[in-house]
C-alpha positions in Angstrom: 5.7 -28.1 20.1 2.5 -27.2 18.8 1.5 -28.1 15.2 0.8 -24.9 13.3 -2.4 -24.3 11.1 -1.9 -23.2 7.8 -5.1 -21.6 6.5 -3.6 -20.8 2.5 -1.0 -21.5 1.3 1.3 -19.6 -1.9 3.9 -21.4 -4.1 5.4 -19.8 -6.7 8.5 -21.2 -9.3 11.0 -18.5 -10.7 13.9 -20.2 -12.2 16.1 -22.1 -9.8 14.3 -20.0 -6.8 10.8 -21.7 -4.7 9.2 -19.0 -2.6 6.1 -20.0 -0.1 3.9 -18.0 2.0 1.9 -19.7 4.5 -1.3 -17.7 6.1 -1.0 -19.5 9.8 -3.8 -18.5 12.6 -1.5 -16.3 13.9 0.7 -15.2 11.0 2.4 -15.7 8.6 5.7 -17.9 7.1 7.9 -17.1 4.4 10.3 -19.5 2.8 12.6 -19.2 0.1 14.4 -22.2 -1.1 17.3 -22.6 -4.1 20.7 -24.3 -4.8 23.0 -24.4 -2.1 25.8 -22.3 -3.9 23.3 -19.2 -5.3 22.0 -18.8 -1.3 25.5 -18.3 -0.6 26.0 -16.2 -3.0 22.8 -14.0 -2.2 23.8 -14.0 1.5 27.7 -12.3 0.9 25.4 -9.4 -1.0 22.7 -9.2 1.6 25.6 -9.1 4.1 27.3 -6.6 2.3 24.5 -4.7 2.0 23.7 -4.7 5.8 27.4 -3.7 5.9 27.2 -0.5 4.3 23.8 1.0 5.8 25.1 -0.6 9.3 28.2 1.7 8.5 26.5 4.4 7.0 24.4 4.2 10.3 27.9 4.7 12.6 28.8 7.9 10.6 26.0 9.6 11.6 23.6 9.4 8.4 19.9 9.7 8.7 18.9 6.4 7.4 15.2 5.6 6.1 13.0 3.8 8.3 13.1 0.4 6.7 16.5 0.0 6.3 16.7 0.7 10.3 14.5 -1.6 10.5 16.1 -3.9 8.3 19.5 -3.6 10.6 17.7 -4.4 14.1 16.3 -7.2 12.3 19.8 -8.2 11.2 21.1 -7.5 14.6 18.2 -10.0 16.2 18.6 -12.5 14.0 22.4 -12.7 14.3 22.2 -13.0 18.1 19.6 -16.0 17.6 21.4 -17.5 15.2 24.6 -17.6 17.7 22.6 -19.1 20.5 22.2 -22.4 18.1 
C-alpha cells in the first residue's frame, strides 16, 4: 500500500470527543475518536436515525437530497463493512 501525504492537518479537543481532518493529495480523511461506550451509544442513534428516513423512504416520502444521500452512503458502507 502506498503511504498517503498529508498536506495539513486539523485536531481539535471537545470533551471526551478527538476529531481530525487530514488534507491528503487527493482528499481528504476524517476521524473521530472517543470512549468505547459513548461511540456505541452514538451509533444505536445514528442507526436509528438511518432507520426512520430508510423507512420514511419505503412509504413513499419525498426525502431531501442529503439524507438520500446519507442512506446510499449507509447502504455502501454496510455492504463493505460485511465483506471484512
Amino acid at each position: 500500500m502506498q503511504e498517503e501525504q498529508v498536506q495539513r492537518t486539523f485536531h481539535e479537543q471537545v470533551e471526551s470527543f478527538h476529531f481530525q481532518v487530514d488534507g491528503l493529495k487527493d482528499g481528504y480523511r476524517v476521524t473521530f475518536r472517543s470512549d468505547e461506550e459513548s461511540i456505541k451509544e452514538n451509533r444505536r442513534v445514528g442507526a436509528a436515525a438511518v432507520n426512520l428516513a430508510r423507512q420514511a423512504e419505503k412509504a413513499g416520502w419525498k426525502l431531501p437530497w442529503p439524507i438520500r444521500m446519507l442512506l446510499w452512503f449507509w447502504d455502501k458502507y454496510k455492504i463493505t463493512e460485511g465483506n471484512k
